[in-house]
C-alpha positions as CSV (number, residue, x, y, z in Angstrom):
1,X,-22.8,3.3,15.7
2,X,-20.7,2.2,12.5
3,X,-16.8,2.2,13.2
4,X,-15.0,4.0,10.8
5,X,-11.5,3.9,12.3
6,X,-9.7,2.3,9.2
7,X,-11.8,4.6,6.2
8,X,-9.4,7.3,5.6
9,X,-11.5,8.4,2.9
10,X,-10.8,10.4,-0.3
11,X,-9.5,14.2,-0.8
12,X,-12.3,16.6,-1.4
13,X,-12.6,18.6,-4.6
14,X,-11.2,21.6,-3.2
15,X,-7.9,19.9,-1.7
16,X,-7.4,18.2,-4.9
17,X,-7.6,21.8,-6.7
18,X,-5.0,22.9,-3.9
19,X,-2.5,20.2,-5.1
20,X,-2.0,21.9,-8.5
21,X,-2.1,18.7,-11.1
22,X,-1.1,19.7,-14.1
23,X,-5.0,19.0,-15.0
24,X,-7.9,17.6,-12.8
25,X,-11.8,16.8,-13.4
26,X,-14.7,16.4,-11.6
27,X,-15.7,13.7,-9.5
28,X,-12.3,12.2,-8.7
29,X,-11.8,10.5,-5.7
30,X,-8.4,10.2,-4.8
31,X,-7.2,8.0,-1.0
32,X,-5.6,9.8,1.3
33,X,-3.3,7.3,2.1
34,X,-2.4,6.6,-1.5
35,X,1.7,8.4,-2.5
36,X,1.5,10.8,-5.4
37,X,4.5,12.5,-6.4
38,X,5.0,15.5,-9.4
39,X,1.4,16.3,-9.5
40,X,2.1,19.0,-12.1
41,X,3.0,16.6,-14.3
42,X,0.1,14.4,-13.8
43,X,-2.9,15.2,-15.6
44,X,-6.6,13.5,-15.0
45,X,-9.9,13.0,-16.1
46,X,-13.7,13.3,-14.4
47,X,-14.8,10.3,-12.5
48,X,-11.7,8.6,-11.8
49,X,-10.8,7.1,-8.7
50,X,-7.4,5.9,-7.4
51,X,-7.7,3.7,-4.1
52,X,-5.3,3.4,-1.0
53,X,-1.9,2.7,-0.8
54,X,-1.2,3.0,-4.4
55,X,1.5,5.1,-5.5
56,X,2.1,7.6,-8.8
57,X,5.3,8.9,-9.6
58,X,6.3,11.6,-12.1
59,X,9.2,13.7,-11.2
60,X,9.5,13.9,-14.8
61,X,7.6,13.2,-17.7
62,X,3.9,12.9,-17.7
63,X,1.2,11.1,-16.6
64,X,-2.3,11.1,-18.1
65,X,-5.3,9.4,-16.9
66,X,-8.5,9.5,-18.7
67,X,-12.0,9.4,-17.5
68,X,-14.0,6.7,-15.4
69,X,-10.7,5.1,-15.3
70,X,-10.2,3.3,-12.0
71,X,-6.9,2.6,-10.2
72,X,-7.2,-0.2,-7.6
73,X,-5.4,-0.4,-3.7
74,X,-1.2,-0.6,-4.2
75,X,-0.5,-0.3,-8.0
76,X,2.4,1.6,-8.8
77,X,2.4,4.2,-11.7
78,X,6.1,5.2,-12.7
79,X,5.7,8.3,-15.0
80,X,9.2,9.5,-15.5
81,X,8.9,8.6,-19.5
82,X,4.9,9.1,-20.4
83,X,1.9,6.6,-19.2
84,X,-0.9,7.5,-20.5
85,X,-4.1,5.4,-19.7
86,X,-7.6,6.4,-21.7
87,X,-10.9,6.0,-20.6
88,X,-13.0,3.5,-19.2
89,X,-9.9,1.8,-18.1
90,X,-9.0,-0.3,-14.5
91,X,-6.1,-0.8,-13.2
92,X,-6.1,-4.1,-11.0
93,X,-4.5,-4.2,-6.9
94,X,-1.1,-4.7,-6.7
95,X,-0.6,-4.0,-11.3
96,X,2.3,-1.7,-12.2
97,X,3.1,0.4,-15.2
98,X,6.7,1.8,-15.6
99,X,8.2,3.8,-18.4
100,X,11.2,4.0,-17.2
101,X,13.8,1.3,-16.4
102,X,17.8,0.4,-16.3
103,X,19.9,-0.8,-18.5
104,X,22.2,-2.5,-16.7
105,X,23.4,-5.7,-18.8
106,X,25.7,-3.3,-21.0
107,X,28.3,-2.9,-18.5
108,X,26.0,-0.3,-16.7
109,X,24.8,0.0,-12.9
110,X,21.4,-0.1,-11.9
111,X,20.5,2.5,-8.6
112,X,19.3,5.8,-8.5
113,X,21.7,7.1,-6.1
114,X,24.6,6.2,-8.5
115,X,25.9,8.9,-10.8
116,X,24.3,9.4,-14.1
117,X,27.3,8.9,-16.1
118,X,27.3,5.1,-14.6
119,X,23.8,4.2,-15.7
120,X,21.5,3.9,-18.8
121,X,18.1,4.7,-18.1
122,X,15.5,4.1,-21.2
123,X,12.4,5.9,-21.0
124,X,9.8,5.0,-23.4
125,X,5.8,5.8,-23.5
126,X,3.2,3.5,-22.2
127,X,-0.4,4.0,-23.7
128,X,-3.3,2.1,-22.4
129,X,-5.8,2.3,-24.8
130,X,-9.8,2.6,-24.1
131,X,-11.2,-0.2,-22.1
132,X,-7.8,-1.9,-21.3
133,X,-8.0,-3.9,-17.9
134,X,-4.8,-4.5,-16.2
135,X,-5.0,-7.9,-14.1
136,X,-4.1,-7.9,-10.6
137,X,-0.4,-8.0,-9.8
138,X,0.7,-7.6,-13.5
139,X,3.7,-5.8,-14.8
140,X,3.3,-3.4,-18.0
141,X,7.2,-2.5,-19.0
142,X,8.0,0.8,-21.2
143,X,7.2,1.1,-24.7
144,X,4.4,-1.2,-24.5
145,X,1.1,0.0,-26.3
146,X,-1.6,-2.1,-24.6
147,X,-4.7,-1.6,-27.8
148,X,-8.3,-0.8,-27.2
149,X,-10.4,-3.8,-25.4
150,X,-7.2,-5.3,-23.8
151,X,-7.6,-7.6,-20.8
152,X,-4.3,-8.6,-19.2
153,X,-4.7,-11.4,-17.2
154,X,-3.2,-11.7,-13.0
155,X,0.3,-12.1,-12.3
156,X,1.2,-11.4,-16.3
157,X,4.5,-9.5,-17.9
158,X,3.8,-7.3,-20.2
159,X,6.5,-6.6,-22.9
160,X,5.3,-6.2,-26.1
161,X,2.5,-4.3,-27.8
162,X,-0.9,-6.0,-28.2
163,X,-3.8,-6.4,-30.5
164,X,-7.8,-4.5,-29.7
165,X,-9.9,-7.2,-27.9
166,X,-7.7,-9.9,-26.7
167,X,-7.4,-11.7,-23.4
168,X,-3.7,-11.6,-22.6
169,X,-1.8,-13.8,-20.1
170,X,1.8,-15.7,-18.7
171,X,5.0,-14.3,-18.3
172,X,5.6,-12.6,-21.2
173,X,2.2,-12.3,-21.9
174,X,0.4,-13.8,-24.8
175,X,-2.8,-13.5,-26.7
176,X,-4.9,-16.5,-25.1
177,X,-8.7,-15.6,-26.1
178,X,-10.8,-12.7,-28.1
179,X,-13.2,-11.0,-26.3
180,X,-16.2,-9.5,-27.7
181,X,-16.7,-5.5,-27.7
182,X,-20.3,-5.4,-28.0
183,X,-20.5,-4.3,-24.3
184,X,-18.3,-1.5,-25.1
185,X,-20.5,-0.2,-27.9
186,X,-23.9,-0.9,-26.1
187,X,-22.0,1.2,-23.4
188,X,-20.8,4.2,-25.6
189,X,-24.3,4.1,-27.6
190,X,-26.0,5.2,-23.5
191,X,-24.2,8.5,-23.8
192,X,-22.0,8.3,-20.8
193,X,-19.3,10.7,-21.9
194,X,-16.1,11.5,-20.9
């Protein structure tokens, strides 16, 4: 007999429908130990999964995930400016993406239970283009635009906008190799649509 004590498994179709995202496809598989919050702000694609323990915020704002897009065990999605990730993308364990931080060098304080009028919160998009792979415990920060064919390596900050098919790495992360995109066109050319 196989023990299956520790496979929580995913949500079936019709408790995903029941949780009223703002837009949902077919075939996701979504943890049931994974922490989604404003799920009618968050809209998503067919054949996306997103794996325990990771957690997607969007009290405000938006979030929108594409198709066969894959969001690995405790990444953290903070959606309170926009994130938007497009197809065929992946998400790496322990990667997070925030559109939203604090600006608190200008003489401003940084908590959320501190009143408004003490803090400076910028909000700014983050877009993860087609075929972007976010390395494992990487940090995207708002108002990045990571471009089509993007690898960023582990353990890499993310601050500035990149280039289509480059390997990117360190803290803040730098264009380190090319990479080739004829996968990604063999791939597209099969039909697998989203």
């Amino acid at each position: 007999m196989k023990n299956n004590y520790f496979d929580h498994g995913f949500f079936c179709s019709e408790e995903l429908r029941r949780m009223e995202f703002k837009s949902i496809g077919e075939n996701v598989k979504i943890s049931k130990i994974c922490t989604i919050i404003g799920c009618e702000n968050i809209s998503i694609g067919s054949n996306t999964r997103i794996d325990d323990y990771s957690v997607i915020i969007s009290e405000s704002g938006s979030i929108n995930i594409g198709s066969y897009v894959h969001i690995a065990s405790h990444s953290i999605i903070v959606g309170s400016g926009e994130v938007e990730i497009d197809d065929y993308s992946g998400i790496s364990q322990g990667a997070k993406i925030y559109s939203t931080t604090d600006d608190y060098i200008e003489g401003y304080l940084s908590n959320p239970m501190i009143p408004d009028e003490y803090r400076s919160v910028v909000k700014k998009k983050v877009f993860l283009n087609r075929f972007v792979t976010i390395g494992a415990g990487s940090i995207v920060l708002p108002g990045v635009d990571i471009a089509e064919g993007c690898s960023i390596g582990a353990q890499s900050l993310v601050n500035k906008n990149t280039k289509e098919w480059g390997l990117y790495h360190g803290v803040p992360a730098r264009r380190v190799a090319d990479r080739s995109k004829d996968i990604a066109q063999k791939f597209l050319k099969k039909g697998l649509k989203s």
